[in-house]
C-alpha positions in Angstrom: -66.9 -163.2 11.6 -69.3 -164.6 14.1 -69.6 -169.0 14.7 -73.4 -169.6 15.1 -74.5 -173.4 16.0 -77.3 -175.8 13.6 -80.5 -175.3 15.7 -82.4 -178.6 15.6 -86.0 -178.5 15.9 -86.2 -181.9 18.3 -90.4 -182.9 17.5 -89.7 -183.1 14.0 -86.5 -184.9 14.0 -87.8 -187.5 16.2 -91.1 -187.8 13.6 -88.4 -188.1 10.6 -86.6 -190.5 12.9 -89.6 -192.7 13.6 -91.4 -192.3 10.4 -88.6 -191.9 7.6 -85.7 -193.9 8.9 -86.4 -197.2 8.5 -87.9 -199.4 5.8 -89.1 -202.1 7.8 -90.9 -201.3 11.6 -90.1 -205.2 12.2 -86.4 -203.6 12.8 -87.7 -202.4 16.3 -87.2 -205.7 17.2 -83.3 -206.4 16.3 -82.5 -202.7 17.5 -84.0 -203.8 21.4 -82.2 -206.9 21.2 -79.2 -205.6 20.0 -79.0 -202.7 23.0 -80.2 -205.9 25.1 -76.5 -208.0 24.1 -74.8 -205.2 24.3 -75.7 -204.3 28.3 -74.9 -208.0 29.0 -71.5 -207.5 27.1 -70.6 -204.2 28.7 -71.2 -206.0 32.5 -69.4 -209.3 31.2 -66.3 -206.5 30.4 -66.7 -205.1 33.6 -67.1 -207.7 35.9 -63.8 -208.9 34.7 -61.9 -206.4 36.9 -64.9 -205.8 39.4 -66.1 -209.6 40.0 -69.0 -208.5 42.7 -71.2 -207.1 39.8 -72.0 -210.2 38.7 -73.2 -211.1 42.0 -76.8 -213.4 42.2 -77.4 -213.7 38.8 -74.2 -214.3 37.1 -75.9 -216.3 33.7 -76.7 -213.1 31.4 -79.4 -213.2 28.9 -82.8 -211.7 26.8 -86.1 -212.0 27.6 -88.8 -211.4 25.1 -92.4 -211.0 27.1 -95.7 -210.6 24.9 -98.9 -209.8 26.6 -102.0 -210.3 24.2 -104.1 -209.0 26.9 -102.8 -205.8 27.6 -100.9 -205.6 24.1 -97.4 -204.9 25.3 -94.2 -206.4 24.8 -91.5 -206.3 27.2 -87.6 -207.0 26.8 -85.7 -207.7 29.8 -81.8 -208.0 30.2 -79.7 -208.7 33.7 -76.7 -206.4 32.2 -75.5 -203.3 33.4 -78.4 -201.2 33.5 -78.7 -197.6 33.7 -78.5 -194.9 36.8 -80.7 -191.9 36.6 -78.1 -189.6 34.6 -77.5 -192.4 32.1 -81.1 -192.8 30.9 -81.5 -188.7 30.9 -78.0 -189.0 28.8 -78.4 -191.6 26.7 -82.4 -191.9 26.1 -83.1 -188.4 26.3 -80.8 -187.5 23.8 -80.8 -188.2 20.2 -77.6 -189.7 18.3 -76.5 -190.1 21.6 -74.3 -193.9 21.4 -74.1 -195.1 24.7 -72.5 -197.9 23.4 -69.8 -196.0 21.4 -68.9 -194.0 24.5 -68.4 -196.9 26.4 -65.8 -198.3 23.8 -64.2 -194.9 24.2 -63.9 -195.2 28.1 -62.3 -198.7 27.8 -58.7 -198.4 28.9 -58.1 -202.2 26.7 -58.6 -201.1 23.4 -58.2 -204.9 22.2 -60.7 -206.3 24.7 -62.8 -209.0 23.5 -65.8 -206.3 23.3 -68.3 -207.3 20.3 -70.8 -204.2 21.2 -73.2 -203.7 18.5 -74.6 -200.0 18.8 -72.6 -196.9 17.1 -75.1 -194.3 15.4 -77.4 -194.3 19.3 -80.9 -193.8 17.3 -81.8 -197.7 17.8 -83.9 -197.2 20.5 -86.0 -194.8 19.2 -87.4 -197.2 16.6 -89.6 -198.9 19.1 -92.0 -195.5 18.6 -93.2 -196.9 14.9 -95.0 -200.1 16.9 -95.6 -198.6 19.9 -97.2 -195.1 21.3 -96.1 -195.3 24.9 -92.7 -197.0 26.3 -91.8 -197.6 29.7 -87.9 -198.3 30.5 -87.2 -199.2 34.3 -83.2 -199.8 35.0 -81.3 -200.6 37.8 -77.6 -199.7 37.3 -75.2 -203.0 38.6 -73.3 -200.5 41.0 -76.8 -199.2 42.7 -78.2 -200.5 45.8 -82.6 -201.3 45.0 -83.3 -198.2 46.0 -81.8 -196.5 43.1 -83.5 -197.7 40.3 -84.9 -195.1 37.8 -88.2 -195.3 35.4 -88.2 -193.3 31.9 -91.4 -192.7 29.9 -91.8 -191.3 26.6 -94.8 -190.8 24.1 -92.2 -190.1 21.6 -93.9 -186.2 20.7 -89.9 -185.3 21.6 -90.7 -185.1 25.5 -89.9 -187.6 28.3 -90.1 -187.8 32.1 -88.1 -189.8 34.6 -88.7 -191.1 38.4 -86.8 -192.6 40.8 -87.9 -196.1 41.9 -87.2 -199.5 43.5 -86.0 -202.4 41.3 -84.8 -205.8 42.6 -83.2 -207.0 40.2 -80.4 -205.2 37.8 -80.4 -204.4 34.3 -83.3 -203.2 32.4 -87.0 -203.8 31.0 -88.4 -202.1 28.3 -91.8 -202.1 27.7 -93.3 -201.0 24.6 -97.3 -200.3 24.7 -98.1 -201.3 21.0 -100.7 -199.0 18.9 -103.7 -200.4 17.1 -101.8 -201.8 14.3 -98.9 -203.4 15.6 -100.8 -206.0 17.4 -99.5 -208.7 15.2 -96.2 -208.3 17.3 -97.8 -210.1 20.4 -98.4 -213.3 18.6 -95.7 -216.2 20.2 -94.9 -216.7 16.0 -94.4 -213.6 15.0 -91.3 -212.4 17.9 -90.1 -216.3 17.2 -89.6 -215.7 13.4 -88.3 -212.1 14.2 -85.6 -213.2 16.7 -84.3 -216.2 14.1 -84.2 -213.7 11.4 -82.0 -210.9 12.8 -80.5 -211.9 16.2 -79.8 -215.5 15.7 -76.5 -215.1 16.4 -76.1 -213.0 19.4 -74.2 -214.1 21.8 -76.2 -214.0 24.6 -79.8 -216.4 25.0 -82.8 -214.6 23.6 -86.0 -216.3 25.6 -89.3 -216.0 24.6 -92.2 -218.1 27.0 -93.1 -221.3 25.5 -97.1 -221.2 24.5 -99.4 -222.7 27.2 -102.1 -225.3 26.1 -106.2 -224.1 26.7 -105.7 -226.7 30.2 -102.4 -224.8 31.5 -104.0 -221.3 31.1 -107.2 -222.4 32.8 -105.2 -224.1 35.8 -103.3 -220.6 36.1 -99.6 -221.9 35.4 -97.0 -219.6 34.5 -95.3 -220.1 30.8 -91.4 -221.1 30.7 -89.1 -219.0 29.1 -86.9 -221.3 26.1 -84.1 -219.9 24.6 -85.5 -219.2 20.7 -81.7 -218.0 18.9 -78.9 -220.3 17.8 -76.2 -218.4 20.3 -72.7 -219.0 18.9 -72.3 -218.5 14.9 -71.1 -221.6 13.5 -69.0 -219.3 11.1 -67.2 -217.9 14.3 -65.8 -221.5 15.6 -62.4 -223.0 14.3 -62.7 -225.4 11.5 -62.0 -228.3 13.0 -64.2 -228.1 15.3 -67.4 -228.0 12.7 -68.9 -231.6 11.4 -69.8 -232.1 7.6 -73.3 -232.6 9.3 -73.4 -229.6 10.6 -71.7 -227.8 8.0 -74.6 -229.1 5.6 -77.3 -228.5 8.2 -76.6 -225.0 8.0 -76.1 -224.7 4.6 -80.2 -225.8 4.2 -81.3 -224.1 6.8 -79.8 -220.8 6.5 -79.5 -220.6 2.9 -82.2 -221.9 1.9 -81.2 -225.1 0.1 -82.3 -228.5 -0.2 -79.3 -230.5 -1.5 -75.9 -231.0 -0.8 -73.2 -228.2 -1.4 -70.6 -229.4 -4.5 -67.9 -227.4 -2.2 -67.7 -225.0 0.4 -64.7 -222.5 1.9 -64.6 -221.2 5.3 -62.0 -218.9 5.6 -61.0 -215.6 8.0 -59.2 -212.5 7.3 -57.7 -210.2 9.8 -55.5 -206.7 9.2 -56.8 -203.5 7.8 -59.9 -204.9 7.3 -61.4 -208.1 9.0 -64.6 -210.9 8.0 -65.3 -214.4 8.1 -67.1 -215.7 5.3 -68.6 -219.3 5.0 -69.1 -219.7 1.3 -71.0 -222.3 -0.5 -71.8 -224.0 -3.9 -74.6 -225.7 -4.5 -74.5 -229.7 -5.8 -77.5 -228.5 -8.5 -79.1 -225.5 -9.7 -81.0 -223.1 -7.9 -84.6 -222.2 -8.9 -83.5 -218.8 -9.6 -79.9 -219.0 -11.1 -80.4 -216.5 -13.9 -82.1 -213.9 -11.6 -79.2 -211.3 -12.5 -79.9 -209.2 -9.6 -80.1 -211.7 -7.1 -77.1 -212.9 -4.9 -76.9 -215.8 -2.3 -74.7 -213.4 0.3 -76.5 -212.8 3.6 -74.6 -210.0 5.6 -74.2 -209.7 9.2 -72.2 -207.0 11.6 -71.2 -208.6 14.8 -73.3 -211.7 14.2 -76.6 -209.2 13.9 -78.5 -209.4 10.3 -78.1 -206.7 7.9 -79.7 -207.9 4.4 -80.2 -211.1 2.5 -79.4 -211.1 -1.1 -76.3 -208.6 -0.5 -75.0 -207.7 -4.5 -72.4 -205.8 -3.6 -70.1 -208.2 -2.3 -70.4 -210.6 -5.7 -70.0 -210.2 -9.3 -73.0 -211.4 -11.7 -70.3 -214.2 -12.3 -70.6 -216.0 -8.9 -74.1 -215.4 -8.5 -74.6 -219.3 -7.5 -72.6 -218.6 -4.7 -74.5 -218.9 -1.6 -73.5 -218.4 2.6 -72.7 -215.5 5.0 -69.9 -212.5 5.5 -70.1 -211.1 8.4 -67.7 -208.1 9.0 -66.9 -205.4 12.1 -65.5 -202.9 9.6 -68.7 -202.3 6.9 -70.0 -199.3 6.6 -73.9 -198.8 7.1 -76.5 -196.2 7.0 -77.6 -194.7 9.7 -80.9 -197.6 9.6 -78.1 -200.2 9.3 -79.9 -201.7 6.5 -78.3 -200.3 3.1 -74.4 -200.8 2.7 -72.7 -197.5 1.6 -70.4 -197.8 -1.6 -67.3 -197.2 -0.6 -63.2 -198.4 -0.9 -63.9 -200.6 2.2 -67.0 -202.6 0.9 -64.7 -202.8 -3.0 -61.5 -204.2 -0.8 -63.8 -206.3 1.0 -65.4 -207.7 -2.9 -62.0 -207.8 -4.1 -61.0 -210.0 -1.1 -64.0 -212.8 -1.5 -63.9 -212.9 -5.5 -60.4 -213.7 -5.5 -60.5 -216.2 -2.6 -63.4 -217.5 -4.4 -61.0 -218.4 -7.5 -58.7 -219.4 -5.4 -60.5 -222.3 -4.1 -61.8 -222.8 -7.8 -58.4 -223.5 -9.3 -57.6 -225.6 -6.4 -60.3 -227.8 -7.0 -59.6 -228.1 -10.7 -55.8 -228.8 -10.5 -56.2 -231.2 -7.6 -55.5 -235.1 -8.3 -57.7 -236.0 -4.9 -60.9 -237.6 -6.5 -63.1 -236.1 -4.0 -61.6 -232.5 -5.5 -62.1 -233.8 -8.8 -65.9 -235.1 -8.2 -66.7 -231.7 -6.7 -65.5 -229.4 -9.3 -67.0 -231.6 -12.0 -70.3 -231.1 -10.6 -69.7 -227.4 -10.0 -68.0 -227.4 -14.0 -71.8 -229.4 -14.6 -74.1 -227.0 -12.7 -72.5 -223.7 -13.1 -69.9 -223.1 -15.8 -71.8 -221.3 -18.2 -72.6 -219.0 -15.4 -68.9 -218.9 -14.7 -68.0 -218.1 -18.0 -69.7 -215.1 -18.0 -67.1 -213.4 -16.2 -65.2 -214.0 -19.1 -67.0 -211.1 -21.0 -67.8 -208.4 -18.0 -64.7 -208.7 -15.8 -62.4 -207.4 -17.5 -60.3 -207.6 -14.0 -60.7 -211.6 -13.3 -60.6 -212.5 -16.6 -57.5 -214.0 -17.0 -58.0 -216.2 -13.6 -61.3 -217.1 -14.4 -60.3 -218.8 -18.0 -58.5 -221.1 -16.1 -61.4 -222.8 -14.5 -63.4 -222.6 -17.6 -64.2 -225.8 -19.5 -65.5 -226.6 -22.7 -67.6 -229.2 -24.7 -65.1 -231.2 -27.1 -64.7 -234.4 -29.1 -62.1 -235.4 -25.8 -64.9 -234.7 -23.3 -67.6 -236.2 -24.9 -65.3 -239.8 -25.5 -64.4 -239.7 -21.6 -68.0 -239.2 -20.6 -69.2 -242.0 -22.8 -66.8 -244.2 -21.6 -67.4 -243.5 -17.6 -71.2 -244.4 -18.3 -70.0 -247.4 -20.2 -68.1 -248.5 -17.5 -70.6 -247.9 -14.8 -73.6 -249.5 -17.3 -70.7 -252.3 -17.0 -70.7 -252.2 -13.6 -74.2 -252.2 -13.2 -74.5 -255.3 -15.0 -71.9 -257.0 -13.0 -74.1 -256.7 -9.9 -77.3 -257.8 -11.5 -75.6 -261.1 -12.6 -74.3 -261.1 -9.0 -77.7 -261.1 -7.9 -79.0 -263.9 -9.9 -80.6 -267.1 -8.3 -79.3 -270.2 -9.3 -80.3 -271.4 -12.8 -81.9 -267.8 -13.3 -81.3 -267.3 -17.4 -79.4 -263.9 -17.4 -81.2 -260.5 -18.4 -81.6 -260.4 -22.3 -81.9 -256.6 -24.0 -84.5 -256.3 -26.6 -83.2 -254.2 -29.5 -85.9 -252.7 -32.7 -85.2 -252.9 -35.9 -85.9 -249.5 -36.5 -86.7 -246.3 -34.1 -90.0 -246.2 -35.5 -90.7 -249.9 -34.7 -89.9 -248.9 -30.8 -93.0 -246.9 -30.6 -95.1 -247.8 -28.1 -98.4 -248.8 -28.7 -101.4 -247.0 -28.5 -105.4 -247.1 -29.5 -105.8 -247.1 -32.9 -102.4 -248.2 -34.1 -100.1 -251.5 -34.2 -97.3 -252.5 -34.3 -96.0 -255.1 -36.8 -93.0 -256.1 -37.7 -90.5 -253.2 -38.2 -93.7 -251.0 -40.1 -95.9 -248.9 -38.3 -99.7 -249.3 -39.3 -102.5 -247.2 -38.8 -105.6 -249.0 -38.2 -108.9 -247.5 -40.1 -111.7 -247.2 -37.9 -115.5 -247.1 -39.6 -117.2 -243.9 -39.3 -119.8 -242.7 -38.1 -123.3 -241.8 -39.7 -125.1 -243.1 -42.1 -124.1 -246.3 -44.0 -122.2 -244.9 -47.5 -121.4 -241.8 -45.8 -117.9 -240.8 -44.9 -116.4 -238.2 -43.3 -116.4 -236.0 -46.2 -120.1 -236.4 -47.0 -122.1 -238.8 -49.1 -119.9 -241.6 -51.1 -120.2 -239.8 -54.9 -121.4 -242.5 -57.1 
C-alpha cells in the first residue's frame, strides 16, 4: 500500500477563501484588529520575562488610518511584529495560526494570554475590500535595519523585501478596489470598530475629522481612542454602578427603559463564560418574534453574532445581554456557532441559572425582589408559560414561577390601587390653600349620560337626545324625496 498526500491547488483556495468564506466583507475589519490585539498581547507576555522589549513605547495600541485621497486604509500596532521568516511563515501560508503556535510555545500554560486567532485564515479576508496589501513589520528583537515588507495581490503569489523601519510592530495597508470605497469614510471604520471590537483590550484609534479651516491650514488629525476597552461584563460585581449597569443595558442592547432585573454571574471548570443577563421593565417591540433572541455572543471580548438562538429557549426569548465564552466552537469564518455538546452544556448552564434567579425573585420577602418579579410576572409570563408546553425538560421548574389570573389576585390588585387612589388624595388635600373647598367627584347617572358631547347631540338629564337638523333642498322635500301628500 502506498501513502500519497491531498495536493491543494493554492489560486483557487485562496479565491474560495476570499470569495466564499465569509458572509459579510465588513469582517475584514474585526479580523485586522483582532491580529492587531493579539501582537500587542503576545509582546505584553513577553516583555514580562524580557522587560527591554518594551523599550520607547511601552503604551500598546491600534491605529486605524483612512486615506480618501489615495483610498487606502492602514492599521498600525506597536506589538511584536514580525522578522522576515515569520511573515514568509505565517502570511505566506494558508491555515497557518501564528497565534495558535505561539500558545503552543508558551512554557505557562495558565498565563493570562486572551489571544484571539486559531484557524490563521483572518488575514486573508482583507483581499474581498482590497486588490493590493502592503504589510511592513519590524520584529521587537530586530535592530531598524531588519524590518521586512510583504506584498500580495492575493492571485496566491506574494513577494517580500528587506527594509528599514523605526518603529516596531506592524502596518498593514490595504489598497481598496472600486467598490469598497465606503470603507474610507471616518463613520463607516467608527461604526465598524464599536460593533465587533469594542471590547478589545487594547485602544483602537481612529484620527478625529478635521474641519474645512484645519485641512486648509495643513494640521495633522489626532488619533482618539473609538472602542470601550475593558468589558464591563469582565470586572467584579462590586465594582459596577446601577448607572452603569443600566447604561449598558440601553446602549448595547438596544433598550430604552429600565431592566425589571438583571444577573451577572461567571462560571469556570470544564467549560467557562460570563454572561450579563437582562429583563426588560416593559415589552419589547418584537416579543413574539419566535426566531428572535436578545443574546449577543462574543469570544474573547470580540463579536460573533447578535440575536444568538442557540443559547435560549423560545421560552426566555425576552431575555436580553451578552455571553461571552473562550471554549465555543465556531466556523472556520467565526460567524456561525457549530451545534455541538459544548454549546447544549453551555444552554443548559444559562437556562437553569436563568430560573434560578427567577424563583429567587418570586420566593423573596425583600420588596424590591417582590416589585421586580411582579413587573417581570406583568410583562412577560405568558411568554414564560410557554415553556410549560415545549420544554418538556424545565417544566417542572418553570411552573413554579408561573402565575395566574384569579378571584385572589384580582381583590389584591384592586385594593393596592385603592390604597394608592387613597393616597393620592391624601396629598391633594395636603396641597390645599387655606379655605380652598376640597375636590368634589362628579358621578352620571347612567354610562350613557357620561357621553361627551358632540355636534349634533345633547345631553340632558340622564337621556341622550339626538337633535334633528333641517335638510337640505327644496322646501317639502326630505331626504327621501318629495313629502307624499
Amino acid at each position: 500500500m502506498t501513502q500519497h498526500a491531498f495536493q491543494t491547488e493554492v489560486t483557487q483556495l485562496l479565491h474560495l477563501m476570499i470569495h466564499s468564506l465569509y458572509s459579510h466583507r465588513e469582517i475584514f475589519l474585526r479580523e485586522l484588529v483582532s491580529n492587531a490585539s493579539d501582537a500587542c498581547d503576545k509582546l505584553r507576555f513577553q516583555g514580562l520575562t524580557e522587560p527591554a522589549l518594551l523599550a520607547g513605547e511601552s503604551d500598546l495600541h491600534v491605529e486605524v488610518v483612512p486615506d480618501a485621497e489615495g483610498k487606502t486604509i492602514t492599521i498600525t500596532d506597536n506589538g511584536l511584529g514580525l522578522t522576515e521568516a515569520e511573515a514568509v511563515e505565517h502570511l505566506g501560508t494558508i491555515a497557518k495560526s501564528g497565534t495558535k503556535a505561539f500558545l503552543q510555545a508558551a512554557k505557562d500554560k495558565s498565563a493570562d494570554l486572551n489571544l484571539i486567532g486559531q484557524f490563521g485564515v483572518g488575514f486573508y479576508s482583507a483581499f474581498m475590500v482590497a486588490d493590493r496589501i502592503v504589510v511592513e513589520s519590524r520584529s521587537a528583537r530586530a535592530g531598524a535595519d531588519a524590518a521586512v515588507r510583504w506584498e500580495s495581490r492575493g492571485d496566491g503569489q506574494f513577494s517580500t523585501e528587506r527594509i528599514e523601519r523605526a518603529r516596531r510592530g506592524t502596518t498593514v495597508t490595504l489598497h481598496l478596489k472600486e467598490d469598497a470605497h465606503e470603507f474610507v469614510e471616518h463613520w463607516r471604520l467608527r461604526e465598524l470598530i464599536k460593533k465587533y471590537s469594542d471590547y478589545v483590550a487594547y485602544p483602537v484609534q481612529l484620527p478625529k475629522p478635521l474641519s474645512d479651516e484645519d485641512k486648509k491650514a495643513g494640521k495633522k488629525p489626532e488619533l482618539e481612542q473609538v472602542n470601550a476597552g475593558q468589558a464591563l461584563w469582565t470586572r467584579p460585581k462590586d465594582q459596577i454602578t446601577e448607572e452603569q449597569y443600566t447604561e449598558f443595558y440601553r446602549s448595547a442592547c438596544k433598550q430604552w427603559d429600565e431592566p425589571a432585573t438583571r444577573l451577572h454571574f461567571k462560571v469556570e471548570g470544564t467549560l467557562s463564560f460570563t454572561a450579563l443577563l437582562f429583563i426588560p421593565g416593559s415589552k419589547p417591540y418584537d416579543l413574539f418574534d419566535r426566531e428572535r433572541r436578545g443574546l449577543g455572543l462574543y469570544v474573547r471580548r470580540v463579536f460573533i453574532m447578535d440575536d444568538c438562538k442557540e443559547l435560549l429557549p423560545e421560552w426566555a426569548r425576552c431575555v436580553r445581554g451578552v455571553v461571552d465564552s473562550d471554549d465555543l466552537p465556531l466556523n472556520v469564518s467565526r460567524e456561525i456557532l457549530q451545534d455541538n455538546e459544548v454549546v447544549r452544556k453551555l444552554r443548559k448552564q444559562l437556562v437553569k441559572k436563568l430560573l434560578d434567579h427567577l424563583q429567587a425573585l418570586a420566593a423573596s420577602n425583600d420588596d424590591k425582589d417582590k416589585a421586580a418579579f411582579a413587573k417581570v410576572d406583568e410583562s412577560f409570563g405568558p411568554v414564560l408559560r410557554e415553556g410549560l408546553v415545549n420544554d418538556f425538560d424545565n417544566k417542572d421548574r418553570i411552573a413554579r414561577i408561573a402565575r395566574w389570573q384569579s378571584t385572589w389576585t384580582v381583590a389584591k390588585a384592586a385594593h393596592a390601587r385603592g390604597a394608592e387612589d387613597h393616597l393620592l388624595r391624601q396629598r391633594r388635600l395636603a396641597r390645599r390653600r387655606p379655605g380652598q373647598p376640597p375636590p368634589r367627584r362628579l358621578h352620571p347617572p347612567r354610562l350613557r349620560g357620561a357621553v361627551p358631547h358632540r355636534p349634533g347631540r345633547r345631553v340632558g338629564g340622564a337621556a341622550l337626545h339626538r337633535v334633528r337638523r333641517p335638510q337640505a333642498g327644496k322646501r317639502g322635500q326630505g331626504r327621501r324625496g318629495p313629502r307624499q301628500r
